[in-house]
Residue frames relative to the residue before (quaternion, step in Angstrom):
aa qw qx qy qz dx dy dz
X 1.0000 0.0000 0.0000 0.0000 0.00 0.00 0.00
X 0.4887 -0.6932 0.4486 0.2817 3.44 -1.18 0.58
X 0.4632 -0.7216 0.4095 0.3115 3.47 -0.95 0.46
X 0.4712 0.7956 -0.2422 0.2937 3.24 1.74 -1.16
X 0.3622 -0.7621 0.4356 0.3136 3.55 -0.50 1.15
X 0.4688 -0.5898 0.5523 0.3568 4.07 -0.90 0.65
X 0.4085 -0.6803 0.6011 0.0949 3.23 -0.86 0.92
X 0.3735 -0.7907 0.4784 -0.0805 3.76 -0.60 1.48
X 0.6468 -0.5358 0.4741 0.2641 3.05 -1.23 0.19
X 0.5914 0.6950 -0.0804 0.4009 2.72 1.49 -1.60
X 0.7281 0.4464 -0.2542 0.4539 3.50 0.77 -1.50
X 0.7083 0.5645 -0.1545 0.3947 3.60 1.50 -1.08
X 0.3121 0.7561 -0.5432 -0.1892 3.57 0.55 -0.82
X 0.6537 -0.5451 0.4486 0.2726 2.91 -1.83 0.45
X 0.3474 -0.7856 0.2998 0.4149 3.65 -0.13 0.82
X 0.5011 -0.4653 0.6255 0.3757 3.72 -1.17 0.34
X 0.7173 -0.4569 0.4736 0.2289 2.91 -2.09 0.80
X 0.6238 0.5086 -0.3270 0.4953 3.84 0.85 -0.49
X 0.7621 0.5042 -0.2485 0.3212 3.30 0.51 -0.49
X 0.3644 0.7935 -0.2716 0.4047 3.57 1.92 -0.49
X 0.3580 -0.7868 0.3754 0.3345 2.89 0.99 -1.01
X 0.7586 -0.4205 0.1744 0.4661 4.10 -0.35 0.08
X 0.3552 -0.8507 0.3850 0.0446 2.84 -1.08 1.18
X 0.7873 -0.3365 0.1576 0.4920 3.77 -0.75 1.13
X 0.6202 0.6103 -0.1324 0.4748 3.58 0.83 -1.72
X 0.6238 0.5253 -0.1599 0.5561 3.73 0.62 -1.47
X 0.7599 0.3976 -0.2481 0.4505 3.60 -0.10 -1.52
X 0.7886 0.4429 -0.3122 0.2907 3.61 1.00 -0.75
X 0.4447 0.6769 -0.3291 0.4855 3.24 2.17 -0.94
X 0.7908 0.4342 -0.2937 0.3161 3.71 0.43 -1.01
X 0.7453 0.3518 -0.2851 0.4895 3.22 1.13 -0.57
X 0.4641 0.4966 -0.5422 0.4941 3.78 1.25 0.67
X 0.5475 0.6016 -0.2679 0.5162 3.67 1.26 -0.48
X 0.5677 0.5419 -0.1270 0.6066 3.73 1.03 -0.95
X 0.8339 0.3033 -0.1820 0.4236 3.37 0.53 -0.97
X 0.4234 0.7504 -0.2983 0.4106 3.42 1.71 -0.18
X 0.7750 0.4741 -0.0786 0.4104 2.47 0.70 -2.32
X 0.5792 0.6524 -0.2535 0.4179 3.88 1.20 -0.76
X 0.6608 0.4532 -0.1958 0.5653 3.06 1.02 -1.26
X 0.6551 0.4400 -0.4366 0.4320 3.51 0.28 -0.85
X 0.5664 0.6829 -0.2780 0.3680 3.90 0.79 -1.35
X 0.6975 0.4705 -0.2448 0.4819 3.61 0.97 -1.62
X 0.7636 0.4328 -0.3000 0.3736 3.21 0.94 -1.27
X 0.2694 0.8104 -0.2405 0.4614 3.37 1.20 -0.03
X 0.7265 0.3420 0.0606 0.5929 3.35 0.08 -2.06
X 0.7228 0.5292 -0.3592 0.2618 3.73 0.96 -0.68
X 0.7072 0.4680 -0.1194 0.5163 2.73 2.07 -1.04
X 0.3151 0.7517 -0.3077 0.4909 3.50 1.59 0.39
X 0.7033 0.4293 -0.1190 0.5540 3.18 1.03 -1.72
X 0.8303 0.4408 -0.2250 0.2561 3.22 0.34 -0.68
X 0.4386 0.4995 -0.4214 0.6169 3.31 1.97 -1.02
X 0.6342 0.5612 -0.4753 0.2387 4.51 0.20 -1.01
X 0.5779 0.6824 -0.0987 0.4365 3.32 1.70 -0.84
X 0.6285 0.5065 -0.1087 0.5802 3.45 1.35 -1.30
X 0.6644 0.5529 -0.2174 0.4535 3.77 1.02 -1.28
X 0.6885 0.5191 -0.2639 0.4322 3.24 1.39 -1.23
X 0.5163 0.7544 -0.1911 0.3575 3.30 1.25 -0.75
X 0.6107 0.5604 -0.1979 0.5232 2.71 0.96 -2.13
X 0.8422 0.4408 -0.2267 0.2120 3.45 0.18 -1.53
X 0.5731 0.6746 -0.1831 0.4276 3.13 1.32 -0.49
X 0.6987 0.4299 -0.2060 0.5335 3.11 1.47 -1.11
X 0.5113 0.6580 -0.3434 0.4332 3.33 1.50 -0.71
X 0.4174 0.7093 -0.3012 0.4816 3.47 1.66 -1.05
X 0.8710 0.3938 -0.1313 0.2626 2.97 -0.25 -1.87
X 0.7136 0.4241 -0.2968 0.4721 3.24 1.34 -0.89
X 0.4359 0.6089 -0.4253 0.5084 3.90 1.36 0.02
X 0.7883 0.3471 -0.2865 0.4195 3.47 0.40 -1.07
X 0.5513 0.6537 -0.2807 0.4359 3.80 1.64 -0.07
X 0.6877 0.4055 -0.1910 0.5712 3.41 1.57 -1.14
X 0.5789 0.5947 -0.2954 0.4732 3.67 1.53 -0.43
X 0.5954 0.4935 -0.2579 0.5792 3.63 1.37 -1.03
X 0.4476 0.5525 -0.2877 0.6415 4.04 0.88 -0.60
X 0.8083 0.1679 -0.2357 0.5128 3.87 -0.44 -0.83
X 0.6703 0.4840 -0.4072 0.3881 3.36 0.33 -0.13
X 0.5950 0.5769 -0.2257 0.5121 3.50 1.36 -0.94
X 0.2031 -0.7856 0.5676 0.1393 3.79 0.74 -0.50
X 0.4356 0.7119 -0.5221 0.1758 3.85 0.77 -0.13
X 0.1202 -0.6933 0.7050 0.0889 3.75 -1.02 0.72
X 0.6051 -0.4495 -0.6304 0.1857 1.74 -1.56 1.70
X 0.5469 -0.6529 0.4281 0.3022 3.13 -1.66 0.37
X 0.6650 -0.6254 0.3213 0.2517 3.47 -0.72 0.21
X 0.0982 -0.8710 0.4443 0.1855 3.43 0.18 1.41
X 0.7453 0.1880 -0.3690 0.5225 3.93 -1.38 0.32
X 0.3617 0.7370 -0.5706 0.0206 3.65 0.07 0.02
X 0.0144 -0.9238 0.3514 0.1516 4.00 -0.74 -0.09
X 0.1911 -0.8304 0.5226 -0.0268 3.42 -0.18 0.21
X 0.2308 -0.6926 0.6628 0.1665 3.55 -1.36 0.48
X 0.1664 -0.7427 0.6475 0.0383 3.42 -1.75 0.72
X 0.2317 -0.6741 0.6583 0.2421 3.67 -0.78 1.07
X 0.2919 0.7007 -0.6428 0.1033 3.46 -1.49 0.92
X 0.7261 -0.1529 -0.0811 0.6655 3.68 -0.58 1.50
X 0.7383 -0.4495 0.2913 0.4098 3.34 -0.46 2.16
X 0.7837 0.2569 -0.3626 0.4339 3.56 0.10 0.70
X 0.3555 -0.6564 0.6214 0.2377 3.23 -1.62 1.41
X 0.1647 -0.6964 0.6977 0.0343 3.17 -1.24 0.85
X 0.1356 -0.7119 0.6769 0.1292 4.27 -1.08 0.98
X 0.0353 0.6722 -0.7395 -0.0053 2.84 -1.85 0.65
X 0.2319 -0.7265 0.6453 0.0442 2.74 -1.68 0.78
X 0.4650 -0.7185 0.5078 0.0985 3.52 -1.56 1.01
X 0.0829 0.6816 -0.6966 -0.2082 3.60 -0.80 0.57
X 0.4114 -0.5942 0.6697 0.1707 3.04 -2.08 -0.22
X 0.2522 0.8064 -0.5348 -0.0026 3.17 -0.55 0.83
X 0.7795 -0.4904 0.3571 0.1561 3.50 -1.40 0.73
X 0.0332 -0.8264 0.5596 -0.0528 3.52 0.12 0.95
X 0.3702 -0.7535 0.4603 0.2887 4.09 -0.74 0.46
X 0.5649 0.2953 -0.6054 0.4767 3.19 0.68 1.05
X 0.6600 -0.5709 0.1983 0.4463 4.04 -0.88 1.56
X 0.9575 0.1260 0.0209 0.2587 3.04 1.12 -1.80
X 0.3599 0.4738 -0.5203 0.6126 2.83 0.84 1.76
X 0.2466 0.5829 -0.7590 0.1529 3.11 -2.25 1.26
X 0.5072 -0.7016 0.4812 0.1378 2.32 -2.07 1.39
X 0.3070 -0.7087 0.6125 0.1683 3.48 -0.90 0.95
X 0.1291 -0.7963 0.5893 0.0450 3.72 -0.92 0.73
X 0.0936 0.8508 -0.5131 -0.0642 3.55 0.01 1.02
X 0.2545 -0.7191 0.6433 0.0659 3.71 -0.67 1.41
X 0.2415 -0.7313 0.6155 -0.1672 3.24 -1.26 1.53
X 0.0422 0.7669 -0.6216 0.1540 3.81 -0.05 1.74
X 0.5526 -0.6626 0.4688 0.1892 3.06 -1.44 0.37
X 0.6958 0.3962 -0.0232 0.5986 3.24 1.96 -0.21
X 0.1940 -0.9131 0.2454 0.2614 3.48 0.07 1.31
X 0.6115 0.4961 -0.5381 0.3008 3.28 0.91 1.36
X 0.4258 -0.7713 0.2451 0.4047 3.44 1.69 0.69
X 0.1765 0.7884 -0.5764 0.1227 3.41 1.14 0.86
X 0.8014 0.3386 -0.1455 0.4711 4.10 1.20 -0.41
X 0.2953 0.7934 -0.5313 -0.0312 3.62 1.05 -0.10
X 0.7586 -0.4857 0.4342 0.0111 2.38 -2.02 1.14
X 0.7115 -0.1659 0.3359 0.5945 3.90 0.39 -1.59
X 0.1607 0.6157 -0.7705 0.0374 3.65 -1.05 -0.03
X 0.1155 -0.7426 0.6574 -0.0540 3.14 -1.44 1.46
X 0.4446 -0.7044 0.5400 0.1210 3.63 -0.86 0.98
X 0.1875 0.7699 -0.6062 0.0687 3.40 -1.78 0.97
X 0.2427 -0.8285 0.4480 0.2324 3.42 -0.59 0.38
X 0.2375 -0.8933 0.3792 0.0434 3.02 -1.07 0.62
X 0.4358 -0.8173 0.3391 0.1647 3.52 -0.33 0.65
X 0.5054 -0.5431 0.5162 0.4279 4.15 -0.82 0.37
X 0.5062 -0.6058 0.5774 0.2083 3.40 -1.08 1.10
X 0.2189 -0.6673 0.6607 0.2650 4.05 -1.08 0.64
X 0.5179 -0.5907 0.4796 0.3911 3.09 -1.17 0.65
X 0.7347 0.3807 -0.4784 0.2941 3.78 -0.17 -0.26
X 0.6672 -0.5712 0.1819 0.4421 3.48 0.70 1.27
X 0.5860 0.4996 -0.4996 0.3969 4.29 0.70 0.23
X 0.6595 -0.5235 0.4305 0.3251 3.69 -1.36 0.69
């Protein structure tokens, strides 16, 4: 006789339905879930990129009009020139701006508004930043 143990039903079971492993239904829920979650992510990252793009902009133009009111104080001209414009090259792009002048109720002082587009009919500006300015004294201080 053999010594070898007889091998049973018992030792084997048949597997239960749980144990098979995931079903058609399952495999499809997760990757519609999977595919959600991606998409949402990209779009995400899409709009990241783009506000990083917009900021740069901003800043640059924010630039341009500083170095416009700064060229203006340095110039000392009374009165100053209202609608004037001009274009500035800064990071490989020409950016235009343009100056208003407006009238404040004390005689001397006004606020100059220079608006700063990326296009040189300003159908999109960009920033426009505000200062005021004062009548030059003649002995050469602001």
């Amino acid at each position: 006789m053999s010594t070898m143990p007889r091998f049973t039903r018992t030792l084997y079971p048949v597997f239960r339905r749980s144990e098979k492993g995931m079903t058609l239904i399952e495999v499809m829920v997760a990757l519609l879930i999977f595919g959600l979650t991606g998409t949402a992510v990209m779009k995400a990252t899409t709009e990241n990129l783009s506000s990083v793009g917009q900021l740069q902009d901003i800043t640059f133009a924010t630039f341009v009009a500083n170095n416009r009111l700064a060229q203006l104080h340095l110039e000392q001209e009374w009165p100053i020139k209202n609608n004037a414009k001009g274009q500035m090259d800064m990071a490989s792009t020409t950016w235009y701006w343009q100056q208003t002048v407006t009238k404040t109720a004390q005689t001397e002082l006004i606020q100059v508004r220079v608006t700063v587009a990326s296009d040189a009919e300003y159908r999109r500006p960009i920033t426009d930043v505000v200062s005021f300015f004062t009548k030059p004294t003649g002995n050469g201080a602001p």
